[in-house]
N, CA, C and O atoms as a printed pandas DataFrame, in Angstrom:
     atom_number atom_name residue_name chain_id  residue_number  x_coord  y_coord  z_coord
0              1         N          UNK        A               1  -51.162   65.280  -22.060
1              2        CA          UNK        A               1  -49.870   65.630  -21.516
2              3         C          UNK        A               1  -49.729   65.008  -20.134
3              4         O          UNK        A               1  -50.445   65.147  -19.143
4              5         N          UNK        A               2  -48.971   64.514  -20.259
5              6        CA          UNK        A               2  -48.594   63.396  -18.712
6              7         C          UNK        A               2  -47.120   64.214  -17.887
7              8         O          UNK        A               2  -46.981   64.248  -16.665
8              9         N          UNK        A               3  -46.268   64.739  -18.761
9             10        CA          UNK        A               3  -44.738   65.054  -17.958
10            11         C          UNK        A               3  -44.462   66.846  -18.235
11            12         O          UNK        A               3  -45.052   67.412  -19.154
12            13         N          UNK        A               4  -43.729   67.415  -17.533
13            14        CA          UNK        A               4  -43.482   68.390  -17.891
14            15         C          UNK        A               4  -42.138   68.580  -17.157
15            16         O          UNK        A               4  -41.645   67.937  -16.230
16            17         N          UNK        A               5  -41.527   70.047  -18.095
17            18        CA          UNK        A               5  -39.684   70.307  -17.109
18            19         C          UNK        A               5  -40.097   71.795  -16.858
19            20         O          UNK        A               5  -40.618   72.404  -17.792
20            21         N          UNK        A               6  -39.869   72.510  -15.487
21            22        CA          UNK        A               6  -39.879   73.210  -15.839
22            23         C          UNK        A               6  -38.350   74.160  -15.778
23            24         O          UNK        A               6  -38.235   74.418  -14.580
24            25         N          UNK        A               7  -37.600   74.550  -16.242
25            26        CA          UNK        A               7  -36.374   74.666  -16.545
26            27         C          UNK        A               7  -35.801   76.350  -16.560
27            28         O          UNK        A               7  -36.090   77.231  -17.369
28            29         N          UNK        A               8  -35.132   76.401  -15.675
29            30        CA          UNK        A               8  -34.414   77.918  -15.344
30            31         C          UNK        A               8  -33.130   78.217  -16.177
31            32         O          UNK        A               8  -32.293   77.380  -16.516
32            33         N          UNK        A               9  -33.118   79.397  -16.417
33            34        CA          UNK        A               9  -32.274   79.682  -17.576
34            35         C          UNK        A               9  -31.837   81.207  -17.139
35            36         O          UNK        A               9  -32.705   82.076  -17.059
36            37         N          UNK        A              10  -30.545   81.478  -16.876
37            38        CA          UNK        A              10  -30.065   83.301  -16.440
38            39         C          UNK        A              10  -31.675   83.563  -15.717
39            40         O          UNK        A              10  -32.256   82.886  -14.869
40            41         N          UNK        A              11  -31.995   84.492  -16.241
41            42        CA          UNK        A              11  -33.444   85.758  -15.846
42            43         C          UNK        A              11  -34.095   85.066  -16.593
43            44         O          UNK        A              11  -33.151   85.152  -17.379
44            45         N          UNK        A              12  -34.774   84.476  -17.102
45            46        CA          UNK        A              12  -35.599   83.584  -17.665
46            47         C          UNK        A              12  -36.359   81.880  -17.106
47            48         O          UNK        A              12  -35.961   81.231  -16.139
48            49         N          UNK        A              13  -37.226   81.586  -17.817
49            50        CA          UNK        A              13  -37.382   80.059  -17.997
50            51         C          UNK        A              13  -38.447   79.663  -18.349
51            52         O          UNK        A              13  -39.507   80.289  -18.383
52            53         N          UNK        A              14  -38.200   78.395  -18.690
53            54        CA          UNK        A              14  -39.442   77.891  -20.181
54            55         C          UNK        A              14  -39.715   76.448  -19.722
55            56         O          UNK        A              14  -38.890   75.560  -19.508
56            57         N          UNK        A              15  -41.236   76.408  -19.604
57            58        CA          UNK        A              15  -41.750   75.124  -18.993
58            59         C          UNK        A              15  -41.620   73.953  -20.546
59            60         O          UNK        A              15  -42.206   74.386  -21.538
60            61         N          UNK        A              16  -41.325   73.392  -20.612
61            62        CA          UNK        A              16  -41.325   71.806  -21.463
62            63         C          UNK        A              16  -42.622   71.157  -21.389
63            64         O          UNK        A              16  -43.301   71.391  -20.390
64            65         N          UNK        A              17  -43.170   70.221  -22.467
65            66        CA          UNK        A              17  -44.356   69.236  -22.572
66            67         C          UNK        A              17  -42.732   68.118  -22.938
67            68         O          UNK        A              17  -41.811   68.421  -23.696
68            69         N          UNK        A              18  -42.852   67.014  -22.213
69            70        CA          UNK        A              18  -42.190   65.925  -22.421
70            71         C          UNK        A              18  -42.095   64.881  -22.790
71            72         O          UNK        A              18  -43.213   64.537  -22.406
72            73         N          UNK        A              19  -41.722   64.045  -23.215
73            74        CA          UNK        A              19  -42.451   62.671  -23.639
74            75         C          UNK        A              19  -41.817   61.530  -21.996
75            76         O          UNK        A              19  -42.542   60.788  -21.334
76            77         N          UNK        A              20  -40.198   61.808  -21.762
77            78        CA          UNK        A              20  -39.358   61.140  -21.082
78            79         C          UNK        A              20  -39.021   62.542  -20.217
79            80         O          UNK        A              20  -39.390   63.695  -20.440
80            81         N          UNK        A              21  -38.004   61.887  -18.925
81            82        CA          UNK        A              21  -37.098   63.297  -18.256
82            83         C          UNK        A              21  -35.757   62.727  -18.694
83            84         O          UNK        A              21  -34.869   62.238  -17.995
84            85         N          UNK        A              22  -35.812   62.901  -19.993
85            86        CA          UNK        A              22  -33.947   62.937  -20.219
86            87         C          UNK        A              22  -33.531   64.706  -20.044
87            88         O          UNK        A              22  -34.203   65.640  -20.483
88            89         N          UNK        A              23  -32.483   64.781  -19.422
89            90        CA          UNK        A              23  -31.912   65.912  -18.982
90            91         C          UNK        A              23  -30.581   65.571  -20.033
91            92         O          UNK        A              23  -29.471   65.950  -19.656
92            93         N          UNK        A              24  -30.685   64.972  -21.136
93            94        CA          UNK        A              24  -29.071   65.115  -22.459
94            95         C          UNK        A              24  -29.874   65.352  -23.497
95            96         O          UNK        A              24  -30.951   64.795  -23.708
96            97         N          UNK        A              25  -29.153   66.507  -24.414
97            98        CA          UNK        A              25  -29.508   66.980  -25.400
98            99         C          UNK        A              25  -30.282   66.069  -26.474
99           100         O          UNK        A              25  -29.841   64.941  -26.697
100          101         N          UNK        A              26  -30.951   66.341  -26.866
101          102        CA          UNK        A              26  -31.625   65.993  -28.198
102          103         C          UNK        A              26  -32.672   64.872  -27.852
103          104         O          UNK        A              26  -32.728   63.686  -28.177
104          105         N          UNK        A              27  -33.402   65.591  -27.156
105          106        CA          UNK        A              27  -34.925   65.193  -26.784
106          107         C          UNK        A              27  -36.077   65.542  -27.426
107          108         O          UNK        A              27  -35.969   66.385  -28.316
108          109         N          UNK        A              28  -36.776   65.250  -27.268
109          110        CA          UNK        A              28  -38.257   65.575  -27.595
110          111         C          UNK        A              28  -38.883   66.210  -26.738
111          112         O          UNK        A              28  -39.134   65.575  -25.714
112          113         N          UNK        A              29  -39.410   67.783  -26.811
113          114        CA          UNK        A              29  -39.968   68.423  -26.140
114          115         C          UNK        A              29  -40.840   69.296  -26.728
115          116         O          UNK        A              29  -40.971   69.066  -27.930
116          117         N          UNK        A              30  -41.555   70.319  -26.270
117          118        CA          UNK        A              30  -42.527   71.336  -27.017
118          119         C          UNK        A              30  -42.906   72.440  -25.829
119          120         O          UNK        A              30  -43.605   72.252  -24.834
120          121         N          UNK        A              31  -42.253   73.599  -26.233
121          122        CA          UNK        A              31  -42.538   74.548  -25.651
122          123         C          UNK        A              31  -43.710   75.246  -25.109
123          124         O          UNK        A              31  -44.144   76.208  -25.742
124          125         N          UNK        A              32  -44.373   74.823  -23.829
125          126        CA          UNK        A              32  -45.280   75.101  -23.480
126          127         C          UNK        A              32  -44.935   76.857  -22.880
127          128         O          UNK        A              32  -45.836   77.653  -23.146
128          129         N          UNK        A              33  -44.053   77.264  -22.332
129          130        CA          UNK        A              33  -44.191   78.558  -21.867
130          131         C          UNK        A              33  -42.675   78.873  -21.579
131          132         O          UNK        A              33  -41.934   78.204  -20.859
132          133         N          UNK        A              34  -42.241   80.407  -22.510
133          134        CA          UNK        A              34  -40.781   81.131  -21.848
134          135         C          UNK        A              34  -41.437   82.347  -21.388
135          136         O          UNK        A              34  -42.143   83.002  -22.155
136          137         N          UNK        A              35  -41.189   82.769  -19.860
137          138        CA          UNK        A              35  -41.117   83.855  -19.336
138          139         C          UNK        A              35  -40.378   84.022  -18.323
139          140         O          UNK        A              35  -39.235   83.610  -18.520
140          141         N          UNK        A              36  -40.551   84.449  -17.331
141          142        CA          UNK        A              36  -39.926   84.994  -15.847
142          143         C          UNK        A              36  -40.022   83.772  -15.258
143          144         O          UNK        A              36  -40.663   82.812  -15.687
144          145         N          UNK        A              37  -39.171   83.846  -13.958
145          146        CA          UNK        A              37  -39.533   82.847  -13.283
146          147         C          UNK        A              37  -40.428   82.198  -12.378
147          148         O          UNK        A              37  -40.743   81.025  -12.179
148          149         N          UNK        A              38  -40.843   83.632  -11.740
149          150        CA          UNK        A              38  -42.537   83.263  -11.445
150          151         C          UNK        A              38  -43.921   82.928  -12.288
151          152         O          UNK        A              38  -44.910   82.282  -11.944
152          153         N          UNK        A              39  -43.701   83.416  -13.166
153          154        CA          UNK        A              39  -44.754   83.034  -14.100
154          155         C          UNK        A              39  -44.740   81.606  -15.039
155          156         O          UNK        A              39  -45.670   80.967  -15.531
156          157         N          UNK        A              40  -43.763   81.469  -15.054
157          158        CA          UNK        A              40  -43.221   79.887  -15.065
158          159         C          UNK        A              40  -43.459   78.714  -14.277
159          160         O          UNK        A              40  -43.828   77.592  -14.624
160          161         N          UNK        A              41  -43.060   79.384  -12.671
161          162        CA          UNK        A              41  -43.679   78.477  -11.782
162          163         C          UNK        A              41  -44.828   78.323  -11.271
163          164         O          UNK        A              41  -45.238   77.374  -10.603
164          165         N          UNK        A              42  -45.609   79.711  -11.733
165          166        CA          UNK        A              42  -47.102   79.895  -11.583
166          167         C          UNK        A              42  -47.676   78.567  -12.870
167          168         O          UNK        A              42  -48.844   78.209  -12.718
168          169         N          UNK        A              43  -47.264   78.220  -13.484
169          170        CA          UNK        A              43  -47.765   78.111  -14.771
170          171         C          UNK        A              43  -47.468   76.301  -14.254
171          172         O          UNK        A              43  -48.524   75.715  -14.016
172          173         N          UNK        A              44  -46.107   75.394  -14.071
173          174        CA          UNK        A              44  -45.971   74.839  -13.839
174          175         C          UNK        A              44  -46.881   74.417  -12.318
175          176         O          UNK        A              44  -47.600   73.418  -12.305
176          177         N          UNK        A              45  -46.758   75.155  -11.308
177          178        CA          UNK        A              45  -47.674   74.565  -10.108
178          179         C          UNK        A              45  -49.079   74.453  -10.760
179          180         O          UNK        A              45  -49.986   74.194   -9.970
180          181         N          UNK        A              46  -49.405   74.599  -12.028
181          182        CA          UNK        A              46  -50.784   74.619  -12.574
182          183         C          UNK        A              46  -51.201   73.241  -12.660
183          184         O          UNK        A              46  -52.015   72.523  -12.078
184          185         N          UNK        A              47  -50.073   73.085  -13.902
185          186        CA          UNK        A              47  -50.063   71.641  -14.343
186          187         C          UNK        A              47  -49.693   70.544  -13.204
187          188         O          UNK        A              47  -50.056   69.421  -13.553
188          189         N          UNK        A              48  -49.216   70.571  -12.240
189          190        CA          UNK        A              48  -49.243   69.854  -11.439
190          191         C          UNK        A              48  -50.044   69.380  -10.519
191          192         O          UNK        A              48  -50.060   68.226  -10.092
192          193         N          UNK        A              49  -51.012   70.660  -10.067
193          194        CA          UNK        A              49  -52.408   70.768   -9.650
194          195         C          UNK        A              49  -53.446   69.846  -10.941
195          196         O          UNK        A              49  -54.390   69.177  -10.521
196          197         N          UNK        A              50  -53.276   69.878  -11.854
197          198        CA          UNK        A              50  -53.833   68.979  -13.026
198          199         C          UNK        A              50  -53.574   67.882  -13.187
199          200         O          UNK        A              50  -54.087   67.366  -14.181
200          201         N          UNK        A              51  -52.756   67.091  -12.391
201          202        CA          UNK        A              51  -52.073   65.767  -12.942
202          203         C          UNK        A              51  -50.561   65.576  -13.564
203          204         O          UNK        A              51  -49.876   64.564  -13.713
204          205         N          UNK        A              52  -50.381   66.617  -13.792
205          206        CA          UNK        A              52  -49.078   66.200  -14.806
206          207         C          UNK        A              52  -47.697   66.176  -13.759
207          208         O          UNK        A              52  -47.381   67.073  -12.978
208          209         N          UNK        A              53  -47.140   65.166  -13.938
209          210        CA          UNK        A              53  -45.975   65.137  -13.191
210          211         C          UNK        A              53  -44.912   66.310  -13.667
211          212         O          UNK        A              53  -44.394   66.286  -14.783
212          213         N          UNK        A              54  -44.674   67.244  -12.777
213          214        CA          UNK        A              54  -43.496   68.323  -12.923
214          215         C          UNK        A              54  -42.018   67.609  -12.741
215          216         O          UNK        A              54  -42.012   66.532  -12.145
216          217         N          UNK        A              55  -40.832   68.115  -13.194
217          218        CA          UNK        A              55  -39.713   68.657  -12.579
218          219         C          UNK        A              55  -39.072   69.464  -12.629
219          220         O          UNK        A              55  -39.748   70.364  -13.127
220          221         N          UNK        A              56  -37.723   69.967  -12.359
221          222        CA          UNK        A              56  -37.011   71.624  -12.247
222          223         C          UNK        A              56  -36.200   70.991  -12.615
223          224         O          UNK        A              56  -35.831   69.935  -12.101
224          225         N          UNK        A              57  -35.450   71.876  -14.258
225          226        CA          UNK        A              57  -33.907   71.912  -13.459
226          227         C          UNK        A              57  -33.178   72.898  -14.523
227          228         O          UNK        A              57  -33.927   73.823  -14.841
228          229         N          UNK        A              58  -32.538   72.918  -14.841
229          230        CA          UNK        A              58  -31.352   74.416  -15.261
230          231         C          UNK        A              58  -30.872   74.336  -16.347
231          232         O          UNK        A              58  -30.549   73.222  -16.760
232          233         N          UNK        A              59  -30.695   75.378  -17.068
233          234        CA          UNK        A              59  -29.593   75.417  -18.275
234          235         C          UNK        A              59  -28.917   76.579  -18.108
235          236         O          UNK        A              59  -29.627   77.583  -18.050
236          237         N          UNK        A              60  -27.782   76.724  -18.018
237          238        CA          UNK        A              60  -26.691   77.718  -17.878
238          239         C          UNK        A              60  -26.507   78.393  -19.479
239          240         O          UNK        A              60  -25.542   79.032  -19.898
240          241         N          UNK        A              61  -27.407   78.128  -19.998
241          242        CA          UNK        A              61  -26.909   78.657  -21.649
242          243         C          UNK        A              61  -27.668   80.019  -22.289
243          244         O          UNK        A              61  -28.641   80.545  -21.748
244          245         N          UNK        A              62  -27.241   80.349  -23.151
245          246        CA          UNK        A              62  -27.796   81.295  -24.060
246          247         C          UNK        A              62  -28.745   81.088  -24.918
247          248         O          UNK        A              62  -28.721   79.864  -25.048
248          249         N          UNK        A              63  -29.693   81.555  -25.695
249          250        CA          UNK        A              63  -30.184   81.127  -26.599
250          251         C          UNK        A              63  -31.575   80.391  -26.272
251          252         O          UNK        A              63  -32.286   80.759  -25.337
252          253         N          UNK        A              64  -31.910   79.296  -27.140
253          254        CA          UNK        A              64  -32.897   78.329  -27.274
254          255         C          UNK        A              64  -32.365   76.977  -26.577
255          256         O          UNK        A              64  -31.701   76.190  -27.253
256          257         N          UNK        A              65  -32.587   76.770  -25.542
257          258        CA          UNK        A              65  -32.365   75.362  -24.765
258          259         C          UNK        A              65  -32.861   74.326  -24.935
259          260         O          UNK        A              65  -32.328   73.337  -24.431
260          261         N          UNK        A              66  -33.945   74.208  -25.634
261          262        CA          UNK        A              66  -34.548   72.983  -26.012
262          263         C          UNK        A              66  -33.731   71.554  -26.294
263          264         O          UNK        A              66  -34.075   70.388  -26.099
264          265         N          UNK        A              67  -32.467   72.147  -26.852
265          266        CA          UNK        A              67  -31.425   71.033  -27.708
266          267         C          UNK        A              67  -30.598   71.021  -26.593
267          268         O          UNK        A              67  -30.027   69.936  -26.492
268          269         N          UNK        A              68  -30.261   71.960  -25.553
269          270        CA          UNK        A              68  -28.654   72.132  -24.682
270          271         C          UNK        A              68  -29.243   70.879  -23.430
271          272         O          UNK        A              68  -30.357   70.410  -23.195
272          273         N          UNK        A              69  -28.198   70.712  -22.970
273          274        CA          UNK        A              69  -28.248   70.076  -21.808
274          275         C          UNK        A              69  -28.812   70.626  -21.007
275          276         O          UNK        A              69  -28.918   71.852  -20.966
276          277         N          UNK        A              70  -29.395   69.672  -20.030
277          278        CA          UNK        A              70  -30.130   70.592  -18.642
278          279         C          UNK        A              70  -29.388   69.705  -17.351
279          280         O          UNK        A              70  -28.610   68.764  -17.511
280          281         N          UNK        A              71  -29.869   70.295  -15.977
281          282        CA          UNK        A              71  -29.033   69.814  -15.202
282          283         C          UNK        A              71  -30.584   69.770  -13.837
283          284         O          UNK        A              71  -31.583   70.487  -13.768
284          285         N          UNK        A              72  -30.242   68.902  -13.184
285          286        CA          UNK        A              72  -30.810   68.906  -12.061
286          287         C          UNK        A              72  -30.532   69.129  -10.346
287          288         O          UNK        A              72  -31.214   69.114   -9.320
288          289         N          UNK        A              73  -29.083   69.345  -10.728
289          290        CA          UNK        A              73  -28.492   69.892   -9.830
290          291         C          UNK        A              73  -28.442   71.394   -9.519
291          292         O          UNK        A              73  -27.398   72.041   -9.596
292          293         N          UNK        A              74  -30.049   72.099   -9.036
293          294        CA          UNK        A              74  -30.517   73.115   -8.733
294          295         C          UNK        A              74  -29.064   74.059   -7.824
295          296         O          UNK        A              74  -28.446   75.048   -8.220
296          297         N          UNK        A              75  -28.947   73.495   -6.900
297          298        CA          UNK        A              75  -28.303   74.058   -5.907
298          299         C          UNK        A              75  -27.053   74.683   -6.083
299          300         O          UNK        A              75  -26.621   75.503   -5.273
300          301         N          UNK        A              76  -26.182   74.187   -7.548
301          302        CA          UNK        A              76  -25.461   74.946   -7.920
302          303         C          UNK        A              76  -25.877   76.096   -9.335
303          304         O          UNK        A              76  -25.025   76.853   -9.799
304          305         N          UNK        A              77  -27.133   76.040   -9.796
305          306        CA          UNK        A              77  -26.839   76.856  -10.391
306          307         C          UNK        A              77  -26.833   78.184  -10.167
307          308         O          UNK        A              77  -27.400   78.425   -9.101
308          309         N          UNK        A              78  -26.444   79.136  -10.704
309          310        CA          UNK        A              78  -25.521   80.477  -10.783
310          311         C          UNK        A              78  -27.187   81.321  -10.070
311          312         O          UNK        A              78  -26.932   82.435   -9.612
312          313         N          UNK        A              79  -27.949   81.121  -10.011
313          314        CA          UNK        A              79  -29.262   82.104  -10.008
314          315         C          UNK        A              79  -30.316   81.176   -9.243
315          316         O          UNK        A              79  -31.491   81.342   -9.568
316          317         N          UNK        A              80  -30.034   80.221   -8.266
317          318        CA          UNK        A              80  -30.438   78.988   -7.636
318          319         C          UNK        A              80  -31.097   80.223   -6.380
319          320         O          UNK        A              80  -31.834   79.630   -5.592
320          321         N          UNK        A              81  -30.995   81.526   -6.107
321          322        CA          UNK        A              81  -31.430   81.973   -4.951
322          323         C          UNK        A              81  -32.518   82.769   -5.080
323          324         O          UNK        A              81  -33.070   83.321   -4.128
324          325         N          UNK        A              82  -32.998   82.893   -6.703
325          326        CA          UNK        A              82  -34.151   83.521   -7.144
326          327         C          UNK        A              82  -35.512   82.578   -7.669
327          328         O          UNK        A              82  -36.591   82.937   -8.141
328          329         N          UNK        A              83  -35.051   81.447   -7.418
329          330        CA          UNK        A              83  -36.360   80.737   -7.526
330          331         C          UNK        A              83  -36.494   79.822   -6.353
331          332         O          UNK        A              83  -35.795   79.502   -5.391
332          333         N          UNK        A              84  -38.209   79.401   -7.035
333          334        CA          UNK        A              84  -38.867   78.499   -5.976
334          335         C          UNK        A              84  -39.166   77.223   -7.001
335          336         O          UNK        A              84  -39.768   77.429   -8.054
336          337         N          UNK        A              85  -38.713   75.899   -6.634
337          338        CA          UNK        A              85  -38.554   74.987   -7.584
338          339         C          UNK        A              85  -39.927   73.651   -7.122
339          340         O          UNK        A              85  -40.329   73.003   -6.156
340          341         N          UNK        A              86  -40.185   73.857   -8.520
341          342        CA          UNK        A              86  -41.910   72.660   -8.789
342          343         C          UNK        A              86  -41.483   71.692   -9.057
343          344         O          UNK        A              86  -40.558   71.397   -9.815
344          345         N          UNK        A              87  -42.065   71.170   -8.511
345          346        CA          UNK        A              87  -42.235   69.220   -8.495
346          347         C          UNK        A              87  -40.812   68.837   -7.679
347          348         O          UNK        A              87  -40.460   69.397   -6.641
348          349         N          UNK        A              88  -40.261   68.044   -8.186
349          350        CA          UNK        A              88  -38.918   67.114   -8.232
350          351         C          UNK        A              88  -37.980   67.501   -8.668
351          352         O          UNK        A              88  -38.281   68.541   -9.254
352          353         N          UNK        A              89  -36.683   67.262   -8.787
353          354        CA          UNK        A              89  -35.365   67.617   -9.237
354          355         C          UNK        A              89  -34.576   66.600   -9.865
355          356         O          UNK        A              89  -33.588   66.761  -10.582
356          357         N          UNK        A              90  -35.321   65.154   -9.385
357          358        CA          UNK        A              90  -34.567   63.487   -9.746
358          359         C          UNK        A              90  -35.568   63.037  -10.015
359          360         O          UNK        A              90  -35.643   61.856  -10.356
């Protein structure tokens, strides 16, 4: 594993195994971890401490995000004041 996303979602978020950082739907990814957001970023500052290049960024959606768009424009999303964001954003 070389890339990872780790990706905020409402009260939630779920770190990504990546192949690319495409942030448009219908990627290739594999769910390495959905929980809270600290435990997410606990989990992500892991892998980064390991080598793997991190980044952050958001899905405003419901459901399973894997397929939805993501965004890297942290600063607007809706819940941007409850986290602490790993790696990169671009």
């Amino acid at each position: 594993m070389k890339k990872a996303v780790l990706v905020y979602q409402g009260g939630i978020a779920n770190v990504f195994d990546v192949d690319c950082f495409n942030l448009a739907p219908y990627r290739e990814v594999r769910r390495l971890l959905q929980a809270s957001f600290s435990e997410c970023e606990t989990f992500a500052r892991g892998l980064k401490a390991a080598g793997v290049i991190v980044k952050s960024a958001y899905c405003n959606m419901a459901g399973d995000i894997a397929d939805q768009k993501w965004s890297s424009d942290l600063d607007n999303a809706p819940f941007s004041d409850e986290f602490r964001v790993v790696g990169t954003t671009n």
